[in-house]
N, C-alpha and C positions, 0 to 999 in steps of 0.2 A: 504493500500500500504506500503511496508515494505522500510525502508530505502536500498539505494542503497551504496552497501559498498566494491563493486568490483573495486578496481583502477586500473583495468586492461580493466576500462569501462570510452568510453565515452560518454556525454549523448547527444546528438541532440539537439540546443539550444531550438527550438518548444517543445522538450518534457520538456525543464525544465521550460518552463512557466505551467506545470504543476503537477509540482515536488515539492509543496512549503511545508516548514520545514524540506526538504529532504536537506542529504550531496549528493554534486554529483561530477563526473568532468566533464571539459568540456574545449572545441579548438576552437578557434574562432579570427579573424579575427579583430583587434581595427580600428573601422570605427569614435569613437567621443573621445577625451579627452576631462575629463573639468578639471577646476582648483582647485589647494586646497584653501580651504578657509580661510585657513591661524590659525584657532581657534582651529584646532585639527590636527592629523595626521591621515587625511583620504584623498582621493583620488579616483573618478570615470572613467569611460568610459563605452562604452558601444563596444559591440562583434556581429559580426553574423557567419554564416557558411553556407554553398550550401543550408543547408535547412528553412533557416531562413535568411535570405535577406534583409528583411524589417526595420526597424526602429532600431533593432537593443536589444540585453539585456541587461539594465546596471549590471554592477558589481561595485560594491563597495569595496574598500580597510583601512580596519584598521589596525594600527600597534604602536608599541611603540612611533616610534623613526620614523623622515621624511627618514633619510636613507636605512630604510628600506622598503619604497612604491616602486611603481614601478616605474623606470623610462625610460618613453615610449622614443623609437626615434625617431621614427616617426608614424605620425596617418598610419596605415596600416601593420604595422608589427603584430605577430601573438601572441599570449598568453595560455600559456599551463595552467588549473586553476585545482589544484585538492584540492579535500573533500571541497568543497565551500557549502554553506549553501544558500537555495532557501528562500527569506524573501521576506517580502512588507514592503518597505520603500514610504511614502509620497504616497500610496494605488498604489505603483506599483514594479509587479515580480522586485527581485533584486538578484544575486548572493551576497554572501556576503564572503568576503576572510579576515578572521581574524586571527593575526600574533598568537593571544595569545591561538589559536583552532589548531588544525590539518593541517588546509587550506596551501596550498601552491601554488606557481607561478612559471613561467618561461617567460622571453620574447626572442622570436626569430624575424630576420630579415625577412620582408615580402619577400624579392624580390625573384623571380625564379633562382634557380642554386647555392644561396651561400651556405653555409655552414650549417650546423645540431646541431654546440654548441649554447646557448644560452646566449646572452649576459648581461644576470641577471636573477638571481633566486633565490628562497627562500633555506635557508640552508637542510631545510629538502624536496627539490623538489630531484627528481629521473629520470633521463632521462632513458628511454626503447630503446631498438632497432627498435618497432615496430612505437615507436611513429615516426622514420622518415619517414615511409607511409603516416602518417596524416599530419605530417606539409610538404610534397613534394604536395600532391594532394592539401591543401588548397593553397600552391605558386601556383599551375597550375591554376587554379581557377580562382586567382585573376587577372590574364591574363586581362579575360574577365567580369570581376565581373563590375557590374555597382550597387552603393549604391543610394535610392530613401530613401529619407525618405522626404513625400509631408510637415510635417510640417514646413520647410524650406523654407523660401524666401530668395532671394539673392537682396541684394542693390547697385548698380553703386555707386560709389564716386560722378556722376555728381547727387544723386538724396537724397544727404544724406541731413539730418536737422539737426540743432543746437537742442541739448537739448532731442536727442530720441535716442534708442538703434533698430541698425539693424544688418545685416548678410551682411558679406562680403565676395565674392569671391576674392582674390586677389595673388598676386606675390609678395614675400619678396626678396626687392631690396638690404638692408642692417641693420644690426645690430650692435649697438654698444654701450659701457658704458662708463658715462658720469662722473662728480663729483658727494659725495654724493650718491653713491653707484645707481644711475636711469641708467636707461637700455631705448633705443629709438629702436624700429621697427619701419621701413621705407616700407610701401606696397604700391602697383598701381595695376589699372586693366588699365590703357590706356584711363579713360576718364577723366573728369576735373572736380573739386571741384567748388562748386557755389563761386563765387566773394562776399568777405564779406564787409559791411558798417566798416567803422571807427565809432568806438565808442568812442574816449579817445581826447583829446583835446590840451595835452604841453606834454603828455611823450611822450619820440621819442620810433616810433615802432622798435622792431625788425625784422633784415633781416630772421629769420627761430625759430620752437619751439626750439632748443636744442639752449643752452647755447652759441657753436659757430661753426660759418657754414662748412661742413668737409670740409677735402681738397680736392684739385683740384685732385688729382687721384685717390680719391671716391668717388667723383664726378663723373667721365667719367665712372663707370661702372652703371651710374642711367639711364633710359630713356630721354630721352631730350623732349618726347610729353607726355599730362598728369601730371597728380596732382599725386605727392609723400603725402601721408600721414602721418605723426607720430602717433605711438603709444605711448605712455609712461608706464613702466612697473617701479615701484616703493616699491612696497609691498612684500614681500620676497616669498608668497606663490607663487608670480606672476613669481617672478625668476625663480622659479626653474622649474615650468610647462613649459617655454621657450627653454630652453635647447635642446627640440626637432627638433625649428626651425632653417635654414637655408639660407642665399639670393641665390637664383635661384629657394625657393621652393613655388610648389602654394598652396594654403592653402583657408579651409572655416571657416571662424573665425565667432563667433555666438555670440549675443547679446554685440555688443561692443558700448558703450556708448560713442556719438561722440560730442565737444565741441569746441568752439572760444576763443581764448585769443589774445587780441593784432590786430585783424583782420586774425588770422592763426588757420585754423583748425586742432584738433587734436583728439584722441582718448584715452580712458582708457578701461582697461579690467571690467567688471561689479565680483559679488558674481557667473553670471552664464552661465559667459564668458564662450564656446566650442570649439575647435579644432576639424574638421571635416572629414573625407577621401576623396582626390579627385584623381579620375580618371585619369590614362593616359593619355587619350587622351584630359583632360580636360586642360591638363601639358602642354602638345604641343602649344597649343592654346595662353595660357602665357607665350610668351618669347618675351619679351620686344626688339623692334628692334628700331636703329637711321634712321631717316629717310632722305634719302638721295637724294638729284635731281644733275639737271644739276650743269656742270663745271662753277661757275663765273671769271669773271675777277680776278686775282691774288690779288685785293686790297681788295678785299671783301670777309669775308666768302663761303666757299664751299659748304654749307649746304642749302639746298634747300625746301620750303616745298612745299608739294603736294596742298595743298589749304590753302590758304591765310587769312587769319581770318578779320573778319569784326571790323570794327574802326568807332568813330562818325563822323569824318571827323573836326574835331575842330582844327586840327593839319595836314600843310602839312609840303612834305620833297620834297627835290630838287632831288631825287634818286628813283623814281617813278617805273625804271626798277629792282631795285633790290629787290632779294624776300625776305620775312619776315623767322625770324629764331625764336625761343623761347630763354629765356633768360641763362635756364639753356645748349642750344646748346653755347652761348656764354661764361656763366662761364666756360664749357669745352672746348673751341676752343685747337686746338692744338699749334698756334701763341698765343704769348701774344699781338702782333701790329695786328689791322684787325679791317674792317669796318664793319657794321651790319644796316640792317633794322628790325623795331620789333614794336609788336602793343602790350600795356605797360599802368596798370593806372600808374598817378602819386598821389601816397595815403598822402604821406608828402611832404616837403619842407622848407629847411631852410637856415636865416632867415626867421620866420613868420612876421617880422613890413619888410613893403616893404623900410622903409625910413633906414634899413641897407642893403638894399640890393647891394647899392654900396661897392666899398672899399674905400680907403683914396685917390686912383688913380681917383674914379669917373669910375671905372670894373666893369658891373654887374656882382655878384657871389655867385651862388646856388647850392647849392647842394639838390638834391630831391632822394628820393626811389621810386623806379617803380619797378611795380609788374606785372605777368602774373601769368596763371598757375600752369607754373613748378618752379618760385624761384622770390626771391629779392635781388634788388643789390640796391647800391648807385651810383648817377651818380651825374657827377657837370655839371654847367652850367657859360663858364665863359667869358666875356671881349665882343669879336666882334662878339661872337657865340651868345652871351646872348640877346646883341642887336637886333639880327636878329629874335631869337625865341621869344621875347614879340614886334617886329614892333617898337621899340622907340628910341628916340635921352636921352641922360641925363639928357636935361630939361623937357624932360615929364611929365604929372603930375601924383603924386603917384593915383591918383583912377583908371587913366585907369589901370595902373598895376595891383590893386587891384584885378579891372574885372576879369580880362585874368587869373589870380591866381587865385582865384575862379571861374571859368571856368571848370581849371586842374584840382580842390581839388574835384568839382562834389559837391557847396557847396553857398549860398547868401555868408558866410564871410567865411574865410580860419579856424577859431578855431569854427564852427558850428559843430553839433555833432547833430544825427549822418551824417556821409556826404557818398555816393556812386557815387567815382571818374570813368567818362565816361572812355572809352579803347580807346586810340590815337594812332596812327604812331609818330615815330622816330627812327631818323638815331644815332649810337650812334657809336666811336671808342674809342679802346682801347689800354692805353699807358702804361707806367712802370715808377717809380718813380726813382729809382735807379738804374743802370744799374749792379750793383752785385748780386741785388735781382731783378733780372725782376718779378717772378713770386710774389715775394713775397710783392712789391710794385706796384702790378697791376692796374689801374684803370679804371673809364671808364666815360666818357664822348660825353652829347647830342652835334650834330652838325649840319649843313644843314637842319635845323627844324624850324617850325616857329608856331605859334596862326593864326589862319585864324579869319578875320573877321567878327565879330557876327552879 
C-alpha cells in the first residue's frame, strides 16, 4: 500500500485505523480531551466523523513549545489534521501530528452556521475552498450526532467514595483563581454528596474547600439544591487544558480522583483525567433551577421546598408550619433580616469545656457550624435562646449539658473522633452587625429550637 500523499484527500477515520505508518489527512469531530501531563509538550484527544462514531481515534500532538498544541475550546468543535502519521502508541491506532514533521492542524468552531476561519492553526496549515463543504456537513451532523463510547460509566455525586476515581457527568456552576496561582471548579448534577464523619478533634473546620467563601453574588448564580463540588486545579498542565471550560457548561469529566479534607469533599484531576462530548440534548437536561413554592408570611423566607427532608427528630422548633429551605437558599436570600426553617448537622461547637459556656453575665453562648448539602455557615446561640434550646436554668449541672452536646456532635464525648453528627430541625434568623455594612456584617443565629428529651 503506497503512502497516501494527496492533500487534497481526506481519509475516513475507519480507513485510517488501517493506514498504519501511512501520512494521511483527516476531519473529524473532538468528542474527548485529555490532559497534558505536564512532562512534555504533548497533548491528546480523540476525533470521529459520520463514518466512525464509535469510540473515537486518538490523535496525539507533539510540539516544541506548549504554545504551540492545540488549544481546544470546546470538547466538540472540529479539527482539520493534515500529513499526520498513523502509529501504535501503548498497542493502539494513533494519528500522530508532529510540529517538527510536515503535520499540521486547524481548529474550527463546532457549532452550525458560524463562521469558516479557524480559530488556531499551524503556521504551515492551508485553508481550501473546498474544505468548507466538509466542515459545513460535519456542523450539520453534529445536529444529531449522539457519541457512545460503552466504556464509560457515569457516577452521581450522591454515589461517589473517598479514595477512588470515577466519571462524572456534570454542570460547571463556576470558576475561579484563588492565591498561589490554584484554580477551583465548582460542578453539580442536582444530587447530594454523602454526609462525611468528622475526623479531626481541636482544629476548627472550615466553612468550604477554597480559602474563603465567595461572595454573596456568586453565590446566587449557584443552585441552592444539591452538592457543589470542588475541583482543585493546581498543576500548570492542568491550567491550561481548563481554558476550555465555562459555568453554564455540561461537561463529562473522566477518571477524576475524589477526596475529604476537613469533612469536605473535593476532587483532583488524575495523569488520565478526560474531557468528554456531550450532547445537546444532554445540555438541556442541566440547567440548574431554584426551586421555588408557595408565598410565606413576609417574616419568613419565600423559598419553599417541594419535599421536606427527613430529621432525627432530636430537635424541635416552635415553627412546625414553616417549610424547610437549604442553607445555601439562605446565604443567598435576597433580605439580609429573614426567618428560616432548615434541617442542619451541627459538626462543631464552640466552647468545647461546657463550664465556659456561660459568659461573665451567666448568657449561654455558642457559636456552632451547621452543615447540609449545599454549604456551611456559623450560627450563634445566645442568652434566653440558648436556655430554651438545651431545656436548662444556670444552675444546671454541666453533665446534662454535656449529654445534649453530644447528642448534637452524633458522639459518647464532644472531642471523640470519628463522630457522624444526626440531621436536626432548626429555626434560624438572620441579623447584621453594622448597619453601614448590613451585608457585610451578616449573621445568623439558632432561635425557637430546643433538644427534645432523650
Amino acid at each position: 500500500m503506497e503512502e497516501i500523499r494527496d492533500d487534497y484527500k481526506f481519509l475516513r477515520i475507519q480507513d485510517a485505523f488501517k493506514a498504519l505508518h501511512l501520512h494521511v489527512n483527516l476531519i473529524g469531530v473532538i468528542v474527548e480531551l485529555g490532559l497534558s501531563n505536564g512532562s512534555d509538550c504533548s497533548r491528546t484527544l480523540k476525533i470521529v466523523d459520520p463514518w466512525h462514531s464509535g469510540s473515537g481515534l486518538p490523535v496525539k500532538f507533539v510540539a516544541r513549545t506548549i504554545g504551540a498544541l492545540p488549544r481546544v475550546e470546546s470538547v466538540g468543535d472540529i479539527i482539520f489534521l493534515s500529513r499526520v502519521k498513523i502509529v501504535l502508541i501503548n498497542r493502539k491506532i494513533t494519528a500522530l501530528c508532529n510540529e517538527t514533521s510536515s503535520s499540521s492542524f486547524a481548529l474550527f468552531n463546532g457549532k452550525h452556521g458560524v463562521d469558516f476561519v479557524p480559530y488556531q492553526s499551524s503556521p504551515k496549515f492551508l485553508m481550501r475552498e473546498q474544505d468548507k463543504n466538509f466542515l459545513s456537513n460535519l456542523r450539520e451532523w453534529m445536529i444529531t450526532y449522539k457519541f457512545e463510547d460503552g466504556s464509560c460509566c457515569f457516577t452521581s455525586l450522591k454515589d461517589i467514595k473517598e479514595g477512588e476515581c470515577s466519571n462524572l457527568s456534570c454542570l460547571i456552576v463556576h470558576i475561579s483563581k484563588v492565591y498561589k496561582d490554584r484554580w477551583y471548579i465548582f460542578v453539580w448534577d442536582g444530587t447530594e454528596m454523602p454526609p462525611c464523619n468528622i475526623l479531626v478533634k481541636s482544629e476548627r473546620l472550615p466553612l468550604c474547600v477554597e480559602p474563603e467563601m465567595l461572595p454573596t453574588y456568586m453565590l446566587r448564580k449557584f443552585p441552592t439544591f444539591g452538592s457543589v463540588l470542588r475541583i482543585l486545579v493546581d498543576r500548570v498542565s492542568e491550567k491550561q487544558a481548563i481554558h476550555c471550560l465555562q459555568p453554564g457548561q455540561h461537561v463529562k469529566l473522566l477518571n477524576l480522583f475524589f477526596q475529604v479534607n476537613m469533612g469536605l469533599w473535593n476532587a483532583t484531576f488524575t495523569p488520565s483525567t478526560k474531557m468528554q462530548y456531550t450532547m445537546i440534548r444532554e445540555l438541556q437536561a442541566f440547567s440548574p433551577q431554584r426551586m421555588y413554592g408557595e408565598k410565606l408570611s413576609s417574616r419568613w423566607n419565600p423559598i419553599a421546598r417541594c419535599i421536606s427532608p427527613s430529621h432525627s427528630g432530636i430537635t424541635g422548633v416552635a415553627h412546625e408550619d414553616a417549610p424547610f429551605v437549604s442553607l445555601m437558599d439562605i446565604l443567598t436570600y435576597h433580605n439580609v433580616t429573614a426567618k428560616f426553617r432548615c434541617v442542619v448537622r451541627f459538626i462543631q461547637v464552640y466552647p468545647r469545656d461546657v463550664r465556659k459556656l456561660r459568659d461573665s453575665h451567666g448568657n449561654i453562648k455558642l457559636l456552632a457550624i451547621l452543615e447540609d448539602a449545599t454549604a456551611r455557615i456559623h450560627a450563634s446561640l445566645y442568652a434566653a435562646e440558648g436556655e430554651k434550646f438545651f431545656g436548662c436554668e444556670e444552675e444546671s449541672d454541666e453533665e446534662a449539658l454535656v449529654k445534649k452536646l453530644n447528642r448534637l456532635l452524633g458522639g459518647e464525648e464532644m472531642e471523640q473522633v470519628p463522630r457522624n453528627p444526626p440531621w436536626v430541625q432548626c429555626c434560624l434568623f438572620s441579623f447584621y452587625k453594622h448597619k453601614m455594612d448590613q451585608w457585610g456584617s451578616r449573621r445568623f443565629r439558632i432561635f425557637d429550637t430546643w433538644i427534645n428529651a432523650s
